[in-house]
Phi, psi and omega in degrees: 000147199234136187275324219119310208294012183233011165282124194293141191287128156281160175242102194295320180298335182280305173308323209274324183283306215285333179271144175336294192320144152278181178215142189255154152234119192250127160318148195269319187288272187316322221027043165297159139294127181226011187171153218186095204265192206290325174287330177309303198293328183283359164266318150249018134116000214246087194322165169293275162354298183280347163297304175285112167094031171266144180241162186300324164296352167294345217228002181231176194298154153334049197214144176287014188271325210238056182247193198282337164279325134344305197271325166320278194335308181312300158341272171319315181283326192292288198295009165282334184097018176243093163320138161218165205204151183157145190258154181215148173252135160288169155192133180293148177305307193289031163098333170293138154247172190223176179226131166243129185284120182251105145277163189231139149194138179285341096105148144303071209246107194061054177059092128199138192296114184230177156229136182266155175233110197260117184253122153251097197302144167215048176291304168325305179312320179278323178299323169272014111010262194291328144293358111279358126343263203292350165258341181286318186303304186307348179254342131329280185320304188287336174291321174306337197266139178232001168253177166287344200268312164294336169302305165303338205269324200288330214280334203264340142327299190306334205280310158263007163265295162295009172232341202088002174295149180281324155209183193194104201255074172301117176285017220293108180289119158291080175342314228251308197274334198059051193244181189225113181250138181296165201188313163233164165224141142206168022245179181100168207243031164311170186246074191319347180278011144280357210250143163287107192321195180236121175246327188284121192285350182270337200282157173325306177310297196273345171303284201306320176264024185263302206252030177019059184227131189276164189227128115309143179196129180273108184150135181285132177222001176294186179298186181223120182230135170282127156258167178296167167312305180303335187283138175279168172287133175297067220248352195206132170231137157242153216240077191264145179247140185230070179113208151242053175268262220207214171211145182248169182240069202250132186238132183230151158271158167245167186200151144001159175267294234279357169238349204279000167255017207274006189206070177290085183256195184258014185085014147239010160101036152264177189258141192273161186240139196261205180307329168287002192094353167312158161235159180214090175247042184232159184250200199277008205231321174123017201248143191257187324122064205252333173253033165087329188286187182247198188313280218289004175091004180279118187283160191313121179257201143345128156246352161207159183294074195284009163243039158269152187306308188306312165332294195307317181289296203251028157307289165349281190293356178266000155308276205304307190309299198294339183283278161337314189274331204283325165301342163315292173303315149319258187335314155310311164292342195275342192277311162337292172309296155355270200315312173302301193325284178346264243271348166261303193303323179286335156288321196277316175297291216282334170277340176277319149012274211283339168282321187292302230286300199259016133290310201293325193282341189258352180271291186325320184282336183305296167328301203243046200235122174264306158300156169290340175272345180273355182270310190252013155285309155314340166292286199298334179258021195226317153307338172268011166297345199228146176257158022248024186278118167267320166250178170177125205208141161271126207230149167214156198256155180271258260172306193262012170077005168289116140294121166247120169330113174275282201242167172198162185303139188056046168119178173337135137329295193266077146208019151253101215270340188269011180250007191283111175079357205276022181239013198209012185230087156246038242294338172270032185142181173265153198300172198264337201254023167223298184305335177265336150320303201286316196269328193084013166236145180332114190235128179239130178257095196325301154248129185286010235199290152280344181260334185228056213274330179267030161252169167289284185337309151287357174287299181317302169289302184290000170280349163295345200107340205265119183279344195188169196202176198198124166235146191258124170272129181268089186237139171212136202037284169244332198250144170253162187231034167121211148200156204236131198246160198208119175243141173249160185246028162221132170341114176077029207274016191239312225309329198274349179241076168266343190278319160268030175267328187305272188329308162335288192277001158268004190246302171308337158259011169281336179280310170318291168338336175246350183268336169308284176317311192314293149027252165328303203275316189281350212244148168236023163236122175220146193248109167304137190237143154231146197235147163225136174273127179264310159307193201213023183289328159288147204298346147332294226271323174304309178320315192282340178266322194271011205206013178039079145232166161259127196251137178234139207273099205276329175182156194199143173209131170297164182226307186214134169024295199210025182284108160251151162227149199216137178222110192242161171238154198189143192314132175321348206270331212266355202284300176291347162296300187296344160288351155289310166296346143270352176275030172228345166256146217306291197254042158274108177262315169234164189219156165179115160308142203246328182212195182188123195258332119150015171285177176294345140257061202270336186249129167250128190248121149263120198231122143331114169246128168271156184089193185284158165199180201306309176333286176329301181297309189279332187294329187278023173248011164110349220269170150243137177270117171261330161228157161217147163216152198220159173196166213300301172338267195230180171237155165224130164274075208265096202243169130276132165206161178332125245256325196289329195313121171288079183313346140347306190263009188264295181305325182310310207285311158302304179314298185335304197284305194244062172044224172284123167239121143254156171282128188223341161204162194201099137241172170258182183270310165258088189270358216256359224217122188274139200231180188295330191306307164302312188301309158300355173257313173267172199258161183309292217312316200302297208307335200267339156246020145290330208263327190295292187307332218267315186301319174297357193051038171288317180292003179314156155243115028263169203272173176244302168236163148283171202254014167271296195290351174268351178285338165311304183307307192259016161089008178235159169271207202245001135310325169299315171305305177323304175308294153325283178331314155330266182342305165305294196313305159351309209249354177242342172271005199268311180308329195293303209239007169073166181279127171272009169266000000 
């Protein structure tokens, strides 16, 4: 049995030197100090001698959580046999303080009663504490934030309240420029687009956001910023890369170790609190700190070490949160867009919907229409079937170039009182339905309300309800046949089908357009024209100016869409200058003489012209081209069209193109005799106060009533009559006997 006795005696004061921990032997009664190993002295800073018979308040911070009395109680309950643990702050003789862990316990040491206070520094530990404290507040802080600018702005806050950087700079790489541009700086209200990007692919900075490696450098390498008198010199930078962001930039000043802990917070500029529930914002003098400094104005220093391992980490991580929140934020706007993309695309479907939908009703009215005036009464009503069109009326222009309202949705044009004149009252402008005649383009009026609130004509619409309108020019090919107007009762409603509103109105003038040629090929009544042309856009007519002869037109036809082939004759002297003027014009694809006959007008020339030309131009009114002859003055022009044809609009159609065109002559074949054609130029309402005066013998000789009284039969009054009656008379004397002016 082994007793002991051969075991060698320790020497407990030699283990007692040898451990990490200090250690105090505290009096039970006094809490004097009475003993002190080698760690005691290197935590608080105090030879063994000057320890022993020292009390715990000499040796703690200035603060009433850590006085004598305190430490007695603490005392006591240990030497009671109730152990105690508890963290407490020192200060050191040179100023520092520290945070320590202390167990008590009572123990025995050469038969006398004590209690040991087994001491740990755990200063480090509460700073890193507090700097997850402070990463934690920063991440909190950061789930709130959505832009990228507030997100730098939160982190370089962040960077110096919690490390103590002196200043701090946030880096943002620019896609566009491929520059790393400042985007926040603190502290303090500086403007960082003052600051100068980082453009040198050689500088620290970008090797650190080239190759995502934080960089230390004992040397200031931020921008030069004026500091206080108080402030330290910058001397140590670290450099965190955040990503594929950016880089952040943090500058720390250094100071004395006796001073550099003397003003400890918890890193948000509040007083840190220690385990017990205590706070500690007071300096060495007893005086407290409300901006982190300490009594003497020496600003807030370094809380981590940068160019330590331990630093660097937990610099990093507030690196990664800001890498993290701004990919958060990327990722969030890209879905935003997305989401914008969705949600225009979802719109651009439900308007073409709605574009397929009111083509098929306006294809339908084409179709099943046998006139043109029942083609374009179906049009205005049919269209409002779909959304988003609630009115609608077709208009053609007069002489003097007013648009007038033809058909309109639910009936007669002219019995929609509120359309009366409306293309002729703009006082801000040209009408949106004469600007889409002049130009061949669309006029879209968003609002009613904001683009034209000071005409009648919108006012008039919007007390119908209707916000916003559109006029559609009705053009095929060369000739135009009016324009078609579309009204919504919500703001902006045509913009996004403006492509199939084109197409619309090229399908409706394309149907006037076959009905007018139906017309033309079926009808055996037609009005002869003769016109004479000043201009010259067609290659006759250029021959004959450029080239003084007289050219006559032997025969001419399109061949593929707007392809003509033509055969003029014209003098033999003159024949090879004009095929040199057709190989220099663009749109003569070939020229060639075809016979000489040996007169003075002997050579017949054939040629390919691409584009439109007269021919052309008089078919899509219905019209033939029958002669032409051309001399260096002018051309006459001998054509035929449909008897119904407002020969007006065959010269409108022409001016443009070829300068002055006069009429010089107009007849019909037939005058006597009302025909379907005639009958399609007027509207029911016209027909009906025509048929209505004739019953009254108002055309009577001596007359029978007056026109108060048929306007009475028909319920108007007798201006309105007068107007109609105008209008009609007009529109059968202009067909019959032509315009004289």
């Amino acid at each position: 049995m082994d007793t002991g006795a051969d075991r060698p005696e320790v020497d407990e004061g030699a283990v007692v030197e040898q451990i990490d921990d200090g250690v105090l032997l505290h009096d039970p009664e006094t809490g004097y100090i009475v003993d002190a190993n080698r760690a005691a002295v290197d935590i608080y800073g105090y030879p063994v001698p000057d320890l022993c018979g020292m009390r715990v308040a000499e040796l703690s911070a200035p603060d009433p959580t850590y006085d004598d009395a305190r430490a007695r109680t603490l005392i006591e309950a240990a030497a009671g046999g109730d152990p105690q643990r508890f963290d407490w702050r020192i200060e050191r003789p040179d100023g520092e303080r520290r945070w320590v862990n202390v167990t008590l316990r009572p123990a025995t040491v050469d038969g006398v009663d004590v209690v040991v206070a087994v001491v740990r520094d755990v200063t480090t530990h509460k700073r890193h504490e507090r700097l997850f404290r402070e990463l934690q507040s920063a991440a909190a802080a950061l789930t709130g934030a959505s832009s990228v600018a507030e997100i730098y702005s939160l982190v370089a806050g962040a960077a110096v309240e919690a490390f103590g950087a002196t200043c701090v700079v946030c880096y943002r790489y620019d896609r566009a420029s491929g520059e790393l541009s400042p985007t926040a700086l603190a502290p303090g209200d500086d403007d960082p687009e003052d600051l100068p990007p980082i453009t040198d692919t050689d500088s620290v900075v970008w090797r650190s956001f080239a190759e995502g490696l934080p960089r230390h450098r004992a040397a200031a390498l931020g921008p030069e910023r004026s500091v206080g008198p108080d402030d330290p010199a910058v001397d140590e930078t670290l450099l965190l890369p955040v990503g594929s962001h950016g880089v952040l930039l943090l500058e720390f000043g250094r100071r004395p170790a006796a001073t550099e802990t003397a003003s400890d917070t918890d890193g948000r500029g509040a007083p840190a609190t220690d385990a017990t529930g205590a706070t500690d914002a007071t300096d060495a003098t007893g005086t407290t700190s409300a901006d982190g400094r300490n009594g003497t104005g020496t600003p807030r220093v370094a809380r981590v070490e940068p160019e330590s391992e331990r630093g660097v980490e937990f610099a990093s991580l507030l690196a990664l949160l800001a890498e993290v929140t701004l990919d958060r934020a990327v990722q969030e706007r890209a879905l935003a867009e997305r989401e914008r993309r969705l949600a225009r695309r979802d719109e651009r479907l439900d308007a073409l919907g709605h574009a397929v939908e009111l083509l098929g009703v306006v294809v339908d009215a084409v179709v099943s229409t046998p006139t043109v005036a029942r083609m374009e009464q179906a049009v205005c009503d049919d269209v409002t079937t779909v959304e988003p069109v609630a009115f609608a009326w077709i208009g053609e222009t007069d002489r003097d170039r007013t648009v007038v309202p033809r058909r309109c949705t639910d009936g007669d044009a002219e019995g929609a009182d509120w359309l009366d004149d409306e293309p002729d009252h703009s006082p801000s402008g040209v009408h949106p339905a004469r600007a889409a005649v002049e130009t061949g383009e669309i006029q879209h009026v968003g609002s009613l309300v904001e683009d034209c609130d000071d005409e009648d004509w919108a006012r008039r619409a919007l007390a119908r309800g209707y916000q916003s309108t559109c006029a559609i020019p009705l053009c095929y090919r060369n000739a135009s046949y009016g324009v078609l107007k579309l009204y919504a009762t919500t703001p902006g409603a045509f913009e996004a089908i403006e492509e199939s509103l084109s197409l619309l109105g090229s399908l409706v003038a394309f149907a006037r357009s076959a009905g007018i040629r139906r017309r033309a090929l079926t009808g055996d009544r037609r009005t002869e024209l003769t016109l004479r042309l000043t201009g010259a856009p067609d290659f006759a007519l250029r021959v004959a100016t450029r080239l003084d002869c007289r050219v006559e037109l032997v025969d001419g036809w399109t061949t593929d869409g707007d392809t003509a082939d033509l055969t003029l004759r014209l003098p033999t002297s003159v024949a090879e200058d004009a095929l040199a003027l057709a190989e220099r014009t663009a749109t003569i694809r070939a020229a060639e003489t075809v016979d000489a006959d040996g007169g003075d007008y002997t050579t017949a020339v054939r040629l390919r012209q691409d584009g439109a030309w007269l021919g052309t131009m008089l078919a899509d009114h219905g019209g033939r081209l029958e002669a032409l002859t051309a001399t260096p003055e002018a051309a006459r022009v001998e054509a035929t069209v449909p008897s119904g044809v407002d020969p007006s609009t065959v010269v409108d159609a022409l001016d443009g193109r070829y300068g002055t065109v006069e009429l010089q002559r107009q007849l019909s074949d037939e005058r006597g005799e009302w025909s379907d054609g005639l009958a399609d130029l007027l509207t029911d309402r016209q027909r009906e106060v025509l048929e209505t005066a004739v019953a009254h013998g108002y055309f009577a000789s001596p007359r029978e009533t007056d026109a108060e009284t048929v306007a009475g039969h028909l319920g108007i009054s007798q201006p309105t009559f007068s107007e109609h009656l105008r209008t009609a008379e007009r529109r059968l004397f202009t067909a019959l006997f032509g315009d004289d002016d």
